[in-house]
GUBA-790028 format. One record per residue (C-alpha): z, y, x; residue number from 1. Coordinates in Angstrom, 1 decimal, padded with zeros to 4 digits, m for minus. Example, Ala and Ser with C-alpha at 12.3 -4.5 7.8 and 13.67 -1.06 7.14 Angstrom:
((007.8,m004.5,012.3),1)
((007.1,m001.1,013.7),2)
***
This chain:
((000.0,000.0,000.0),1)
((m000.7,004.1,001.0),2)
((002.4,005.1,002.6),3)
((004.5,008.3,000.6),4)
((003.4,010.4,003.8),5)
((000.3,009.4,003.4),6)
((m000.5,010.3,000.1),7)
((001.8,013.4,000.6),8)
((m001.1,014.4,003.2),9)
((m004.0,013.6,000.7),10)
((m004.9,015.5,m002.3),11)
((m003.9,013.7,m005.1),12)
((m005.9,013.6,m008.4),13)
((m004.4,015.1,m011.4),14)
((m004.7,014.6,m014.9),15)
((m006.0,017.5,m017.0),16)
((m008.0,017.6,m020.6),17)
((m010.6,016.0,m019.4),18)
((m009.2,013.4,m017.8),19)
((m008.3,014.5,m014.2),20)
((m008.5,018.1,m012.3),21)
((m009.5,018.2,m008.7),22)
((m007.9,021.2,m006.6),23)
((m011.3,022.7,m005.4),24)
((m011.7,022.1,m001.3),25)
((m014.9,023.8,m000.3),26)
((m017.2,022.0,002.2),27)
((m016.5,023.6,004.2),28)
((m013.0,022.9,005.1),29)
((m014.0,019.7,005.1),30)
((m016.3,020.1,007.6),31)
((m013.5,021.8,010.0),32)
((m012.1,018.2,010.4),33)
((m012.7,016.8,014.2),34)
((m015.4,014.0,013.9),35)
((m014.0,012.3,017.3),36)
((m012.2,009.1,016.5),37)
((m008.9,008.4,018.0),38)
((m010.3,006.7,020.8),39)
((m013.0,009.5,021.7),40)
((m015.9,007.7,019.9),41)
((m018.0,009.6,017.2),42)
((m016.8,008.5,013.8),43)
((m019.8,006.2,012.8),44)
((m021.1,004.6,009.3),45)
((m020.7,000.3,009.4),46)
((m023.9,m000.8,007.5),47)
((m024.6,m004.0,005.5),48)
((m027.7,m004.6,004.1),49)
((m027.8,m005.2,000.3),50)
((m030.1,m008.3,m000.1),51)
((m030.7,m006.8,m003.5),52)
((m033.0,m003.7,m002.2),53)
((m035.8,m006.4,m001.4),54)
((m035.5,m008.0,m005.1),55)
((m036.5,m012.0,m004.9),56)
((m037.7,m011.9,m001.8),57)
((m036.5,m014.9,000.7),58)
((m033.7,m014.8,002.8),59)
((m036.1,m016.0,005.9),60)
((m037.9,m012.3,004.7),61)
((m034.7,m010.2,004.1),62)
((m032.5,m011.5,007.3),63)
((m034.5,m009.9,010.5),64)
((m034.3,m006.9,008.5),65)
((m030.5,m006.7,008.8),66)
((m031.0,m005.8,012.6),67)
((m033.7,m003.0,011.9),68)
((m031.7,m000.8,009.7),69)
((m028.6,m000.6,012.1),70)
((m026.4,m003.2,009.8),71)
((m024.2,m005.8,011.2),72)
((m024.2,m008.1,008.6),73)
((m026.1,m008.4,004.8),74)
((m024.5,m008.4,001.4),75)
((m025.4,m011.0,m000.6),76)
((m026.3,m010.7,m003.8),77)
((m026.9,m012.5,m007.1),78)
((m029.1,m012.7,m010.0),79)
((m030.8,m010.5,m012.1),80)
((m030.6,m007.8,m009.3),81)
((m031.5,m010.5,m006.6),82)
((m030.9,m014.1,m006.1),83)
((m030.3,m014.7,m002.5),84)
((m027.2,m015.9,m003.2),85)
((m028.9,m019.0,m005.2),86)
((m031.1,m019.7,m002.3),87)
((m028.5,m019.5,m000.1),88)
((m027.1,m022.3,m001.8),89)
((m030.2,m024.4,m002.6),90)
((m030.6,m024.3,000.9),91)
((m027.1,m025.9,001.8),92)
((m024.4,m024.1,003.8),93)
((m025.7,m025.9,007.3),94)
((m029.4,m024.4,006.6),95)
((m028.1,m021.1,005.4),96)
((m025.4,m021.2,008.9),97)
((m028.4,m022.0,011.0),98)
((m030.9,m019.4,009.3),99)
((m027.9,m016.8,009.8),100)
((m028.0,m018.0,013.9),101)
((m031.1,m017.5,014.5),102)
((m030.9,m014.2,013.2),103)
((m027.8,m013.2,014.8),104)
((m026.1,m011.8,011.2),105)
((m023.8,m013.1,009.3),106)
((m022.7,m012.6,005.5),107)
((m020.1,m010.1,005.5),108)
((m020.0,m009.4,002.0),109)
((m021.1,m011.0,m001.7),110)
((m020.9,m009.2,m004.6),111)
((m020.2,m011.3,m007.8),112)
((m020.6,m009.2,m011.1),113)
((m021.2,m012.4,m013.2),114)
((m018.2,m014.7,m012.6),115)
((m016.1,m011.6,m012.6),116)
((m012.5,m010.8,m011.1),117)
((m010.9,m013.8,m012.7),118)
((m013.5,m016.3,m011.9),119)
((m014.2,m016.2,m008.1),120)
((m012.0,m019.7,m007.2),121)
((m015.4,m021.6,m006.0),122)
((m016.3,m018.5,m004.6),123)
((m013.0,m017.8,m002.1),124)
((m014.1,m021.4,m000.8),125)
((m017.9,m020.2,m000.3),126)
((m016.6,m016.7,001.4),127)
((m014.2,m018.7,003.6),128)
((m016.8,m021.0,004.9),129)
((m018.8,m018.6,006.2),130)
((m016.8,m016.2,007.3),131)
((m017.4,m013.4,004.7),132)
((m014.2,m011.2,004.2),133)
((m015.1,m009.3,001.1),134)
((m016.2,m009.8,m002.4),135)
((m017.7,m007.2,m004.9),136)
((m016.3,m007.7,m008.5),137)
((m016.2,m005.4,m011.9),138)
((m012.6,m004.7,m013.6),139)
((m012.1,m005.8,m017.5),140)
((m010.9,m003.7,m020.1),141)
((m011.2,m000.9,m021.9),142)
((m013.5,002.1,m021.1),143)
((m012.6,006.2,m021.8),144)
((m008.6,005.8,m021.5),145)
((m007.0,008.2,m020.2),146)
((m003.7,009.1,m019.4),147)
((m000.6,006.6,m019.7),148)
((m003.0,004.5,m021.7),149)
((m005.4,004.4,m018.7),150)
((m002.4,003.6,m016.2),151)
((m001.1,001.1,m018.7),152)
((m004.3,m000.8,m018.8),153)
((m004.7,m000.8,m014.9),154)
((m001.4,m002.5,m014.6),155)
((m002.0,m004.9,m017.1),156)
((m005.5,m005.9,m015.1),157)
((m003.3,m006.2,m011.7),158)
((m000.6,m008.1,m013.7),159)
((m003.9,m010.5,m014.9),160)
((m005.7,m010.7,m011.5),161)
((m002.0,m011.4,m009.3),162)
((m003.1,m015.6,m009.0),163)
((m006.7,m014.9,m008.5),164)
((m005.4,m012.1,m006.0),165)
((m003.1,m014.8,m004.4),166)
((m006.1,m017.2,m004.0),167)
((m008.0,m014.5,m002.3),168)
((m005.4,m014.2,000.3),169)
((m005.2,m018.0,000.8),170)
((m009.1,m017.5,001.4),171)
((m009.0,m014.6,004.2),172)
((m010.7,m012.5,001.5),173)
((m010.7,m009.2,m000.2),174)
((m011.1,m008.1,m003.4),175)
((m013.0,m004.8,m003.9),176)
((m013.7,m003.6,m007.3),177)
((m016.6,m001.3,m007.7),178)
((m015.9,001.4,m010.4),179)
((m018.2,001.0,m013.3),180)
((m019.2,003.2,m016.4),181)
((m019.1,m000.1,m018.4),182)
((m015.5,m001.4,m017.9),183)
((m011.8,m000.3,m017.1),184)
((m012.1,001.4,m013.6),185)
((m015.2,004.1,m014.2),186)
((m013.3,007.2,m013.6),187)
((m011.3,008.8,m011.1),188)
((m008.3,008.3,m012.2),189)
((m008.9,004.7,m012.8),190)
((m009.6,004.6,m009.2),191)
((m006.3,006.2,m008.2),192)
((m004.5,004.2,m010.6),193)
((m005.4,000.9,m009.4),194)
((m004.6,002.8,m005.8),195)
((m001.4,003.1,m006.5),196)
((m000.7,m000.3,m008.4),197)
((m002.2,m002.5,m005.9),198)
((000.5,m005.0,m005.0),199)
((m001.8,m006.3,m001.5),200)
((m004.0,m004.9,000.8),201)
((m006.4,m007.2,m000.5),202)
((m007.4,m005.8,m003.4),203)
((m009.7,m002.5,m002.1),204)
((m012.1,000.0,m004.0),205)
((m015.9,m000.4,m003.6),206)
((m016.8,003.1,m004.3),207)
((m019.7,004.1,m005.9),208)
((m020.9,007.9,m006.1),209)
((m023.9,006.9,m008.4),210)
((m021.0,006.2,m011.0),211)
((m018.9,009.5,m011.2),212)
((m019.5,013.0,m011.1),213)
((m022.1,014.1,m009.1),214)
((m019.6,017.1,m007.4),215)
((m019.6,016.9,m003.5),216)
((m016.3,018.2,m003.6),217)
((m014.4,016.4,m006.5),218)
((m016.1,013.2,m004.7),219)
((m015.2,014.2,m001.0),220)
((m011.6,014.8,m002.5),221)
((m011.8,011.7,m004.5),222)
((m012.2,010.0,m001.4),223)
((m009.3,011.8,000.8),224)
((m007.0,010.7,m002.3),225)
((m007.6,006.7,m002.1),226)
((m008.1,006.6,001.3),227)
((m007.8,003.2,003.0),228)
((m008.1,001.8,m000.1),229)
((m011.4,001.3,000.1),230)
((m013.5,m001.8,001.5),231)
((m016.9,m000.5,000.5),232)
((m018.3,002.7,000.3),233)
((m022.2,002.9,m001.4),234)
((m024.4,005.9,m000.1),235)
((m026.0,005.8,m003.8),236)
((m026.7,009.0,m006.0),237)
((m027.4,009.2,m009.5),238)
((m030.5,011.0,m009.0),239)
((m032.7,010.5,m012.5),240)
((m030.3,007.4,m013.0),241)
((m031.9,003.6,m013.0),242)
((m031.6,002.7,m016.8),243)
((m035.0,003.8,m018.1),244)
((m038.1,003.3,m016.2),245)
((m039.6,006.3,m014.0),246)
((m041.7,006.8,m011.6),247)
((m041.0,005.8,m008.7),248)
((m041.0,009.1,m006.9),249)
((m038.2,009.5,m009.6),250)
((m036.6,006.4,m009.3),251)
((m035.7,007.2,m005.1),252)
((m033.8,010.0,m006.3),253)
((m031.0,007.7,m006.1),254)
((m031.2,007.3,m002.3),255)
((m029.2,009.4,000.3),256)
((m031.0,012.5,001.1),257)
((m033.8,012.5,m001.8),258)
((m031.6,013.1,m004.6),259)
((m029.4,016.8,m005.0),260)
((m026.2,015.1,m004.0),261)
((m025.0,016.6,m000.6),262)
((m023.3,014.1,001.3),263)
((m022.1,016.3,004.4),264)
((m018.6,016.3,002.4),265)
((m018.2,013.3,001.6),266)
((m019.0,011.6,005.1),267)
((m016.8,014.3,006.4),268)
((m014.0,012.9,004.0),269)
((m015.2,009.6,005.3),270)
((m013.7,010.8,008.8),271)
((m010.8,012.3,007.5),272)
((m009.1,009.1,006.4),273)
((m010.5,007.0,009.5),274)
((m012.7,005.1,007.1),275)
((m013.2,001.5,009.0),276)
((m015.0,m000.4,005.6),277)
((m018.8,m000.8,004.9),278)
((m021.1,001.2,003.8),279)
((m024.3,000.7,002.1),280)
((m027.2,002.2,001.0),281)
((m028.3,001.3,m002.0),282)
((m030.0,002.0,m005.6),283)
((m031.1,000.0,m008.2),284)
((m035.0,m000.6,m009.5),285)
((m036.3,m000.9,m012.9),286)
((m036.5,m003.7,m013.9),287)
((m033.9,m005.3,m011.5),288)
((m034.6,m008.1,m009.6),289)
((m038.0,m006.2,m008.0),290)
((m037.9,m004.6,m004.5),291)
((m037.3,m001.2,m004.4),292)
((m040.9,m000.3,m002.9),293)
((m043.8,m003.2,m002.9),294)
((m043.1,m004.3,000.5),295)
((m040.3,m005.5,002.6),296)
((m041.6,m002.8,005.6),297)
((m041.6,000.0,003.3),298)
((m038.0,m001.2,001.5),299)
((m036.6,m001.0,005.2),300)
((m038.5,002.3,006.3),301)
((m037.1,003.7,003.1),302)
((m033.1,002.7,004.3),303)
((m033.8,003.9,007.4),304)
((m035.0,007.4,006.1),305)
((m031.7,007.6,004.1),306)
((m030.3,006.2,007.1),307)
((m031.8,009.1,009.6),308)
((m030.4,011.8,006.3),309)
((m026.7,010.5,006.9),310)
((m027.5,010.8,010.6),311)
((m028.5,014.2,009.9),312)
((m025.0,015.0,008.0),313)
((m022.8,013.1,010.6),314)
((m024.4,015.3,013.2),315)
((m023.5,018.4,011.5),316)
((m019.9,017.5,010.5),317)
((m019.9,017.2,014.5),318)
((m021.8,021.0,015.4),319)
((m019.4,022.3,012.9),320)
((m016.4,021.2,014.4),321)
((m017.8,022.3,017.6),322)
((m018.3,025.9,016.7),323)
((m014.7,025.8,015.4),324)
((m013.5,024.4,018.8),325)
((m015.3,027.5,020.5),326)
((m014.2,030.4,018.1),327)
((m010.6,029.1,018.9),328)
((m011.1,028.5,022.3),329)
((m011.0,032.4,022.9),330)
((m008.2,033.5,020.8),331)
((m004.5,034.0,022.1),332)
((m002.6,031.3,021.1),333)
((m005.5,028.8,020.0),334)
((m005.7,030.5,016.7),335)
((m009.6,031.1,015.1),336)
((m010.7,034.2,014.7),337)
((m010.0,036.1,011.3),338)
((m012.7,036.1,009.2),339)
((m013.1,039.4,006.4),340)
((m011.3,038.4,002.9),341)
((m013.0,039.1,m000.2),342)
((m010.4,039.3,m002.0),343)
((m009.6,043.0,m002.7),344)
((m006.0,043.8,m003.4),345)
((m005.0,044.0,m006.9),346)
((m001.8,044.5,m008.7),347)
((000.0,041.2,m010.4),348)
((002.1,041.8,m013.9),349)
((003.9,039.1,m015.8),350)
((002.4,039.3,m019.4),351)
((000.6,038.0,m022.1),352)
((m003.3,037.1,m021.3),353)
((m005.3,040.0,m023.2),354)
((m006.6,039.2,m026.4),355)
((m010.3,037.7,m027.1),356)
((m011.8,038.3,m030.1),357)
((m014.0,034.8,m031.9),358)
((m016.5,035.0,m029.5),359)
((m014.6,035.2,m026.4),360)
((m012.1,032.6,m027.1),361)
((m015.1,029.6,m028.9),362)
((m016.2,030.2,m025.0),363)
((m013.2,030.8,m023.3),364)
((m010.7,028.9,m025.1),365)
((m012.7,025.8,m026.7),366)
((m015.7,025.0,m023.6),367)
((m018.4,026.9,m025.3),368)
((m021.6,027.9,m024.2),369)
((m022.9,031.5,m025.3),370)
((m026.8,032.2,m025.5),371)
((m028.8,031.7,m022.3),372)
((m031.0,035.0,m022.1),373)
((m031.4,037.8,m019.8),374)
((m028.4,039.9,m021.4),375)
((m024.3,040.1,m021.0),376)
((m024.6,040.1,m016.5),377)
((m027.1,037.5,m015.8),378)
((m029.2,040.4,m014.6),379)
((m026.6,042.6,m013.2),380)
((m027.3,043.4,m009.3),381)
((m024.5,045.7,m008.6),382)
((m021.8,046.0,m005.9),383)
((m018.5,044.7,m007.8),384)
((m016.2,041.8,m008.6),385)
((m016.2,039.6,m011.4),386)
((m013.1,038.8,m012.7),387)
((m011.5,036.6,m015.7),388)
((m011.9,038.3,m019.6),389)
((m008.8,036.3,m019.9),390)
((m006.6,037.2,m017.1),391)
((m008.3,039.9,m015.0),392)
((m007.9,037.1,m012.0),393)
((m010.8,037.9,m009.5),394)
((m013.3,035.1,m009.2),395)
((m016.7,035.8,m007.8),396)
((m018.4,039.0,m005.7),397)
((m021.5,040.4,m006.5),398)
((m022.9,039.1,m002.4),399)
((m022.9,035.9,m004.1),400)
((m024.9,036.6,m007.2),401)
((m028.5,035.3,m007.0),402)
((m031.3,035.1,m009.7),403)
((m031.6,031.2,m010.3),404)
((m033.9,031.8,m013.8),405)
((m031.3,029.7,m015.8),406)
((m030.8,032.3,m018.5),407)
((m026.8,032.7,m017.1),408)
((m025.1,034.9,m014.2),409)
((m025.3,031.9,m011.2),410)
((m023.3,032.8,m007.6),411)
((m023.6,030.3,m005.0),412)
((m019.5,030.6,m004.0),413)
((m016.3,032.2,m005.5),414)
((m013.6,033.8,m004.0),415)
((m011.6,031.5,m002.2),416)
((m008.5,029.5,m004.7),417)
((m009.8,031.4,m007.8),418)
((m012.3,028.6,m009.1),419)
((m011.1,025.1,m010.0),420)
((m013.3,022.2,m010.4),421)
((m012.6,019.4,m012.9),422)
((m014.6,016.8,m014.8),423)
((m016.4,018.2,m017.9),424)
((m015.5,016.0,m021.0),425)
((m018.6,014.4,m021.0),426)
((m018.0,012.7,m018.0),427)
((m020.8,013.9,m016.0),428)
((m020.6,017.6,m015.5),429)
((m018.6,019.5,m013.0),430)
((m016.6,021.9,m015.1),431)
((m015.2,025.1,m014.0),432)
((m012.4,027.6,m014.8),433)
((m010.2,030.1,m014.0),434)
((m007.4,029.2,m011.4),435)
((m005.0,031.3,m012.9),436)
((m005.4,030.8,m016.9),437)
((m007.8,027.5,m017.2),438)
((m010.3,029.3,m018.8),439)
((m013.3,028.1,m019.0),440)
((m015.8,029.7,m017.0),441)
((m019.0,026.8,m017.0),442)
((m020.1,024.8,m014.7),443)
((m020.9,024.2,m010.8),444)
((m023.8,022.3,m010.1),445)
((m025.3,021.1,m006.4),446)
((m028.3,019.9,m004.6),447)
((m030.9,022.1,m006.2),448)
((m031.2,024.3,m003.0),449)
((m031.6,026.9,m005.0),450)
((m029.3,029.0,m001.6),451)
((m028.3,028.4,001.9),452)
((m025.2,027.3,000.1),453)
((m026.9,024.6,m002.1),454)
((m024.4,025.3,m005.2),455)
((m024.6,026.9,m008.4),456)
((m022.1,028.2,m010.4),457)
((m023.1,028.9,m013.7),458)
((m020.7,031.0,m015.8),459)
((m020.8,032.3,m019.3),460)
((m020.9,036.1,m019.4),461)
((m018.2,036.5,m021.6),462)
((m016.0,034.7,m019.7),463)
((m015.8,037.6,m017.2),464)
((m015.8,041.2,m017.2),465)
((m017.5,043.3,m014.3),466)
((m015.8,045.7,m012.2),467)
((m018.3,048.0,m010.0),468)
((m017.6,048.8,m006.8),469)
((m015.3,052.0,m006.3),470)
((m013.4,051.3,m009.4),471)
((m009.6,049.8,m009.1),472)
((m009.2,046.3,m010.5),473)
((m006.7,046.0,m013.8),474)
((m004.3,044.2,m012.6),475)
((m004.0,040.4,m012.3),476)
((m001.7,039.0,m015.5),477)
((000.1,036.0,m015.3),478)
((001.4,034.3,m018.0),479)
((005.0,035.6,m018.7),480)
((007.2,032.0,m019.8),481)
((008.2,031.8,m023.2),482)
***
């Protein structure tokens, strides 16, 4: 289990009306984080291959692959998506062990969706005979709890799977349980739930991105928060999703570096808790059980071009704790230069929020949406601050104001601590409001490289009021206690 110091050095998640609220950690604080392991090494990604990405194709095809993408070992996976772990035994374990040989790999992971948590028994044995330390399983129960319902549940699930955990032990395996949209553990919270209830190290999280919000800051915090827990860690977006068929310029969205997901933060979050599990990159065709592209060179160029993308992002986190080593290098006492804060100064009183009138409040108050349409400040270009209609908090400047065509004021950052992310109620969307009051302000989206800064917020008009440059800020009202 996390130690209490550990988890005390994390961000933990936190339940809100949605379901959970993330503290906000820009990228790039996560990015400040030294990207040196403890031993001086660059942190670096383990890779399995997921025998999956080349459909049916035949494990004498798929094996000398495992070398050319940089993996150490392949995952092997069943039918519909592929079916190399039938082969694997029509062949017979001495074929299989010989084929493995000869292609100096090994199985270090099979993922078993079918047989399910509670039905892996034949499955320890298989695992144990060759050597393969991890398994990839759903969870059962309910979907959309939340709360002490949702914790509840978890611990019911552990209480369920303790003999089948016990049997996994016996075997030298792990458990990892990927979080799902169709079963118990799909949110965050789940995740931190079954965290926290875990009675053995080996039962682990096999994270996948493609199924959460797709926020590179609630994920790169989501990460921080379960830590070593994990076993598995899938480089997969949701792009255009893979439930419907697209085309297949579409259907790569998924993939690491084609999709709008960023993924500096959440390899840099990767670092930050010393991540040692595998990673994978990985998507899922339509209709399963075909390659991702119509050969087995081009499904392995493909990896390695998502491959060469996390490359990419590793090699950034590194530059940009590099040019923090330098700007402290020169300043007495080690300490990094002081950067200018936007924050201008502003009086605080202890009051009752100001009133909103039906309008205001369906937005502020209830998550509406006003009009999109060139009107309240979505054209405004003057030097100001925008602060809350609710609270007079001050949340973005006008620098950061930028014509995205959306039909609402967009700003590509916030003054630092006043915006807090959390998952909309629809589960998908990055919601955000005020840091002071909770109101809602709309929502931050990322990828669409719209800036520099890659990230969108998009905020309801009436949510804020403008105050030009020159002028003095109303002061700051925080909620006087009943």
């Amino acid at each position: 289990m996390p130690t209490a110091s550990a988890m005390n050095r994390r961000q933990a998640l936190v339940s809100g009306a949605a379901g959970i609220s993330l503290a906000t950690t820009t990228s790039q604080q996560l990015l400040a984080e030294d990207t040196k392991s403890e031993d001086g090494e660059p942190f670096e990604l383990k890779y399995l291959l997921p025998s999956c990405m080349y459909g049916y194709s035949t494990l004498a095809e798929i094996l000398p692959e495992v070398s050319k993408i940089g993996a150490i070992g392949i995952d092997l996976w069943p039918k519909v998506h592929g079916n190399q772990r039938e082969q694997a035994s029509e062949m017979g374990e001495a074929a299989f062990s010989a084929l493995l040989r000869k292609n100096k790999t090994s199985v270090e992971c099979i993922t078993q969706y079918k047989l399910g948590p509670f039905g892996l028994k034949e499955e320890f044995r298989y695992a144990k005979l060759l050597g393969c330390k991890t398994i990839v399983t759903g969870a059962v129960g309910p979907r959309g709890l939340r709360g002490k319902a949702l914790k509840t549940a978890v611990g019911q699930f552990i209480e369920t799977l303790k003999p089948h955990l016990a049997a996994a032990e016996e075997s030298g395996v792990t458990i990892a349980i990927e979080n799902h949209g169709n079963n118990l553990i799909e949110s965050p919270d789940s995740l931190k739930w079954l965290m926290e209830l875990r009675p053995s190290d080996n039962l682990k999280i096999a994270l996948a991105p493609y199924h959460l919000p797709q926020d590179s800051v609630i994920l790169s915090d989501l990460i921080r928060s379960l830590g070593n827990s994990m076993a598995i860690f899938y480089a997969w977006q949701y792009g255009m999703g893979c439930m419907e068929k697209l085309p297949k310029s579409r259907e790569l969205l998924q993939m690491p570096g084609r999709g709008r997901l960023n993924f500096v933060p959440l390899l840099a979050a990767l670092k930050d808790v010393k991540f040692r599990g595998w990673t994978e990159i990985f998507m899922h065709p339509v209709p399963r059980g075909l390659p991702i592209l119509d050969s087995t060179a081009s499904v392995t160029a493909e990896i390695n071009r998502s491959r060469s993308y996390l490359s990419t992002c590793l090699e950034s986190i590194e530059n940009q704790s590099n040019s923090r080593d330098n700007a402290t290098a020169g300043t007495p006492g080690g300490k990094p230069k002081m950067t200018d804060d936007k924050k201008q100064t502003q009086k605080v009183v202890f009051d009752d929020y100001n009133k909103l009138n039906q309008r205001e409040a369906y937005v502020i108050l209830n998550q509406g949406t006003e009009p999109a349409g060139p009107g309240g400040y979505t054209m405004t270009k003057d030097p100001g601050t925008y602060i809350c209609r609710q609270c007079n908090a001050q949340l973005y400047k006008a620098e950061d104001k930028f014509e995205s065509h959306c039909g609402w004021p967009s700003f590509d950052d916030e003054i630092e601590g006043a915006v807090t992310r959390r998952v909309d109620t629809d589960g998908y969307r990055v919601e955000i409001v005020c840091s002071n009051c909770n109101g809602h302000l709309g929502h931050v989206f990322e990828g669409e490289r719209m800036t520099a800064k890659n990230t969108r917020h998009c905020v309801n008009s009436i949510s804020m009021k403008f105050i030009k440059k020159g002028q003095e800020l109303p002061a700051k009202i925080v909620k006087k206690k009943d």
